[in-house]
C-alpha positions as CSV (number, residue, x, y, z in Angstrom):
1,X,-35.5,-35.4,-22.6
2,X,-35.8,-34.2,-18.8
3,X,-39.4,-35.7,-17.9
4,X,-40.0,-39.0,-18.7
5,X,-42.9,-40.4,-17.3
6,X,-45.5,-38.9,-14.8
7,X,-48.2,-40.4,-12.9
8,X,-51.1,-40.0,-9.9
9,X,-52.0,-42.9,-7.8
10,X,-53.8,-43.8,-4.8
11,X,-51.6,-47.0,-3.0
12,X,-51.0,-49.2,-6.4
13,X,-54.0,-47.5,-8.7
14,X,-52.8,-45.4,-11.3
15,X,-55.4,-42.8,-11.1
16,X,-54.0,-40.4,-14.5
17,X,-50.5,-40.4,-16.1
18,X,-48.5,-39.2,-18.8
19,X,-45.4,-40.2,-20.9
20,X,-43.1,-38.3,-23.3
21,X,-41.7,-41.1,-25.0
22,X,-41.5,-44.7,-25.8
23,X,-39.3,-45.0,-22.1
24,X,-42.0,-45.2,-20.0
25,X,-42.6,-47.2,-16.3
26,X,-44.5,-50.6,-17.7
27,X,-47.9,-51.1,-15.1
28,X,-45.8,-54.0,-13.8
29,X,-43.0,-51.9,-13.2
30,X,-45.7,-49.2,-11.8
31,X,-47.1,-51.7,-9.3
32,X,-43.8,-52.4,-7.9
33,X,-42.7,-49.1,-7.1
34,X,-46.0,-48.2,-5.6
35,X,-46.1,-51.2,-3.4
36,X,-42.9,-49.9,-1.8
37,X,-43.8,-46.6,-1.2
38,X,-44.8,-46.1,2.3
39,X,-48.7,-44.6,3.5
40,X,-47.1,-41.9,5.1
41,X,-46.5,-38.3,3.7
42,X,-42.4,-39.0,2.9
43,X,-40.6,-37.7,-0.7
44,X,-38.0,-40.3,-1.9
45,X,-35.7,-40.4,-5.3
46,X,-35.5,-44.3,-6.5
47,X,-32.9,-45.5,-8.9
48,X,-34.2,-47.6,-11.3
49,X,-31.8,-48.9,-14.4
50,X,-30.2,-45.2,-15.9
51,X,-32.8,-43.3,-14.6
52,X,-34.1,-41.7,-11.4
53,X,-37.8,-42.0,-10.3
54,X,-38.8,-39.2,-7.3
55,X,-42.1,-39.6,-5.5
56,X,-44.2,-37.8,-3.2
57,X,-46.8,-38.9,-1.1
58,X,-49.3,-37.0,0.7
59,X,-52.1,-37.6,2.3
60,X,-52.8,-41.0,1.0
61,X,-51.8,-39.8,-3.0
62,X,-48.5,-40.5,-5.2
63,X,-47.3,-38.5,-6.9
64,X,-44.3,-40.1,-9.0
65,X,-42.4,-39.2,-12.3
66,X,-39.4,-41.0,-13.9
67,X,-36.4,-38.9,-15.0
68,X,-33.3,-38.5,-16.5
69,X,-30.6,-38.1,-13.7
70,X,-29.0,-35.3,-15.5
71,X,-32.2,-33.0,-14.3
72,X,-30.7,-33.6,-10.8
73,X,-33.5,-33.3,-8.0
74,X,-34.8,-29.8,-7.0
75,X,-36.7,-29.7,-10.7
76,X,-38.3,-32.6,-10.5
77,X,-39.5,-32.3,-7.1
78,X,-40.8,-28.2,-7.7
79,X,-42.5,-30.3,-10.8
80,X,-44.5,-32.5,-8.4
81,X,-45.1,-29.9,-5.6
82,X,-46.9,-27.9,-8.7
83,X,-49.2,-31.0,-10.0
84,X,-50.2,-31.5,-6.3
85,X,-51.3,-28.1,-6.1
86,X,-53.3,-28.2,-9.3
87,X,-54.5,-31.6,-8.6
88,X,-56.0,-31.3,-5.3
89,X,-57.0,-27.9,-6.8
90,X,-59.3,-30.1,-9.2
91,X,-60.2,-33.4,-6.9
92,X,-61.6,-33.5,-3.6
93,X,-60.5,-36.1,-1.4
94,X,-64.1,-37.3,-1.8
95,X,-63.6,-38.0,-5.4
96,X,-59.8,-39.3,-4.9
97,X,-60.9,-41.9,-2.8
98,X,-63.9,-43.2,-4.8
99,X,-61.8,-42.5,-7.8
100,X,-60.5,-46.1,-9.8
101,X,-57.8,-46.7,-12.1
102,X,-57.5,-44.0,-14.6
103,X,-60.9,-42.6,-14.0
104,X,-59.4,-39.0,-13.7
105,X,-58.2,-38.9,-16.8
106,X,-59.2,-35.5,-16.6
107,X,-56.0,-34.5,-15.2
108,X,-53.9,-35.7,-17.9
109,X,-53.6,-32.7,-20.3
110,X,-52.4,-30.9,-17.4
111,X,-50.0,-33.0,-16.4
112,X,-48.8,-33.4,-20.0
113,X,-48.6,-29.6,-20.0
114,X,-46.5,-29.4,-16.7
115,X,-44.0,-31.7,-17.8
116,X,-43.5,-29.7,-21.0
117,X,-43.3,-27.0,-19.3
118,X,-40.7,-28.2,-16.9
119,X,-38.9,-29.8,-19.6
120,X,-38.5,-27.3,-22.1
121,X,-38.3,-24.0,-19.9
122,X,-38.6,-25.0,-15.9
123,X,-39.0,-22.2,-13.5
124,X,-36.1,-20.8,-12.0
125,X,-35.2,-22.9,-9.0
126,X,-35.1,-20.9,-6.3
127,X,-31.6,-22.1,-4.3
128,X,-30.3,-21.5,-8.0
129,X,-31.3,-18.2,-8.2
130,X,-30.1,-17.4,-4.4
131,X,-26.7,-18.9,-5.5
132,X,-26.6,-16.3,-8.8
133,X,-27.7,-14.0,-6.9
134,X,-24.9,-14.4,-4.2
135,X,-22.5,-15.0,-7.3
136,X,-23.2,-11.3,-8.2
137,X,-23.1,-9.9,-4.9
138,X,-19.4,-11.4,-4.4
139,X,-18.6,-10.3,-8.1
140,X,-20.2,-7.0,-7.2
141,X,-18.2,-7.1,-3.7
142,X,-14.9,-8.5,-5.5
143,X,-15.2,-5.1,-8.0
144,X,-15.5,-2.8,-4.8
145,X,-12.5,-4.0,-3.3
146,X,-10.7,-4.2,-6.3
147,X,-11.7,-0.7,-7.1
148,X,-11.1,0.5,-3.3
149,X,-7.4,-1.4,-3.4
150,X,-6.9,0.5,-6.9
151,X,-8.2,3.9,-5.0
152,X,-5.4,2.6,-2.6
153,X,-2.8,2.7,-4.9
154,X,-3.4,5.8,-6.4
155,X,-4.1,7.2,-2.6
156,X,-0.6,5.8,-2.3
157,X,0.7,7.1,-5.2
158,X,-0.6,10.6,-4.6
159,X,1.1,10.7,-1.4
160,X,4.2,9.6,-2.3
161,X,4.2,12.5,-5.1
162,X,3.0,14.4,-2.0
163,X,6.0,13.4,-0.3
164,X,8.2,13.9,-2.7
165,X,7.2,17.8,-3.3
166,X,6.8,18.5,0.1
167,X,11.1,17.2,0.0
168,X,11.4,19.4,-3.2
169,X,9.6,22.4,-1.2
170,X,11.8,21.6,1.9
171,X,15.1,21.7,-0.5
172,X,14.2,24.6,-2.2
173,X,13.9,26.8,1.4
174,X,16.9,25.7,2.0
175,X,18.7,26.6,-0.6
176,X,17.2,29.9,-0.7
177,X,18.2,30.8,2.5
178,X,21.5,29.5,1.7
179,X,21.5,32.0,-0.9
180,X,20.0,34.5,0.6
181,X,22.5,34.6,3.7
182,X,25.7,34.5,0.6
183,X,23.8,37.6,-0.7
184,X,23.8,39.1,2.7
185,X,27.6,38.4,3.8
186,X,28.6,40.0,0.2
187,X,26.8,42.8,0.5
188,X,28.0,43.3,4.2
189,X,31.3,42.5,2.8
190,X,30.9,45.5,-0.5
191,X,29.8,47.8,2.3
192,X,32.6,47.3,4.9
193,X,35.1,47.4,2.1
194,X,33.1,50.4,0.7
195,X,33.4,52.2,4.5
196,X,37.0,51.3,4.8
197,X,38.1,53.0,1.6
198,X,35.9,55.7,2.2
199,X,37.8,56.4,5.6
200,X,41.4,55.5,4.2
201,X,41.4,57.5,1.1
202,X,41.3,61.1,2.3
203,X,43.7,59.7,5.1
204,X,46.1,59.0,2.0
205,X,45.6,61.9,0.4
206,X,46.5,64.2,3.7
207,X,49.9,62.3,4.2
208,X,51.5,64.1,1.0
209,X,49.8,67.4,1.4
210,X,51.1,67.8,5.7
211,X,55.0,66.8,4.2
212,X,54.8,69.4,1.4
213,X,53.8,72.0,3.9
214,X,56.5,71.4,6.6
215,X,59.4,72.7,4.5
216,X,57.6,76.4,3.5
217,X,57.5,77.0,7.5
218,X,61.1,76.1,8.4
219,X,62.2,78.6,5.2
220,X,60.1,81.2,6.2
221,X,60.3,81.1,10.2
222,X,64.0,81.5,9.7
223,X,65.3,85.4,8.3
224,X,67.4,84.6,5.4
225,X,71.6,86.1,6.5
226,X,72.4,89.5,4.7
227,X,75.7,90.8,3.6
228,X,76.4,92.0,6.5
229,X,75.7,89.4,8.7
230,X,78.5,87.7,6.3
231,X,80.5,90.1,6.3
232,X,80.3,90.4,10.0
233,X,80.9,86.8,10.4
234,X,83.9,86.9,8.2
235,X,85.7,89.4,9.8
């Protein structure tokens, strides 16, 4: 149980309340809170045995309730901002100052109603929801930079791989020019080795074919002796 005990008052007179349970502020108990609230328009949270009692006061009215102090504060206090609104909504401050003890019991079923309501489904408190909602943003923001440091890392990844083609691409010109300029030197080489036979080989060929002829011209250049010409040189 959140809300324990709510009440109205005007200095110590108890103008309407409302428990929830047997754990309820006896009017002795009441009294002596009251008398130590101050006249002027102040909030306060009072500890009183396991439980925590938060007033405010405006404009000469209490407005007090008795909770557990699991509830914390902001609850309780949005609890009494919203049964000053509806009670000044309902009473002048004509009829609040005429008013005696529990003559506006009027008010009651709608301050049973708010502390049901707060106990059993409060509206969402308004730092709380700021503090969810910044929650999610640094979630959200965490989930961005996680994604943009795993965009990284692929970035990364894809330029390494860039990297590493661009090394393979590099390699492979070189070794096609490598292999290109082998092609060309043998080549050149087939077609200097091609010209050189081509020039020696009929050179070969005319070396046999000039010392076959020399012989013929020396036997026919020269008249062949007759018998006479031996016989002459015998004699």
């Amino acid at each position: 149980m959140s809300l324990i005990h709510a009440l109205v008052a005007r200095g110590t007179t108890v103008l309407a309340e409302h428990a929830t349970g047997t754990a309820e502020l006896k009017p002795a108990a009441q009294i002596t809170i009251l008398s130590k609230i101050p006249p002027n328009n102040s909030k306060l949270t009072y500890v009183w045995q396991d439980r925590l009692i938060h007033y405010v006061s405006s404009d000469g009215v209490v407005y007090l309730v008795m909770a557990d102090d699991s509830v914390g504060r902001r609850m309780p206090f949005a609890f009494l901002a919203e049964v000053e609104r509806k009670f000044t909504s309902m009473f002048s401050s004509d009829v609040v100052v005429s008013a005696g003890g529990h003559s506006l019991e009027d008010f009651e079923p709608e301050l049973a109603r708010l502390m049901h309501q707060y106990t059993t489904a409060p509206p969402a408190d308004p730092l709380k929801q700021a503090r969810t909602d910044l929650d999610n943003v640094k979630d959200i923001m965490v989930q961005n930079i996680d994604s943009i440091l795993q965009r990284g890392e692929r970035l990364d990844l894809l330029v390494d791989k860039t990297d590493t083609l661009a090394g393979q691409a590099y390699a492979f010109r070189r070794g096609a020019r490598s292999v290109r300029r082998q092609q060309w030197w043998k080549n050149t080489k087939i077609t200097v080795l091609t010209g050189v036979v081509g020039v020696v080989s009929p050179a070969i060929y005319a070396v046999p074919a000039r010392a076959s002829e020399k012989p013929l011209e020396s036997s026919v250049g020269r008249p062949s002796p007759t018998v006479e010409d031996e016989s002459l040189g015998f004699a």
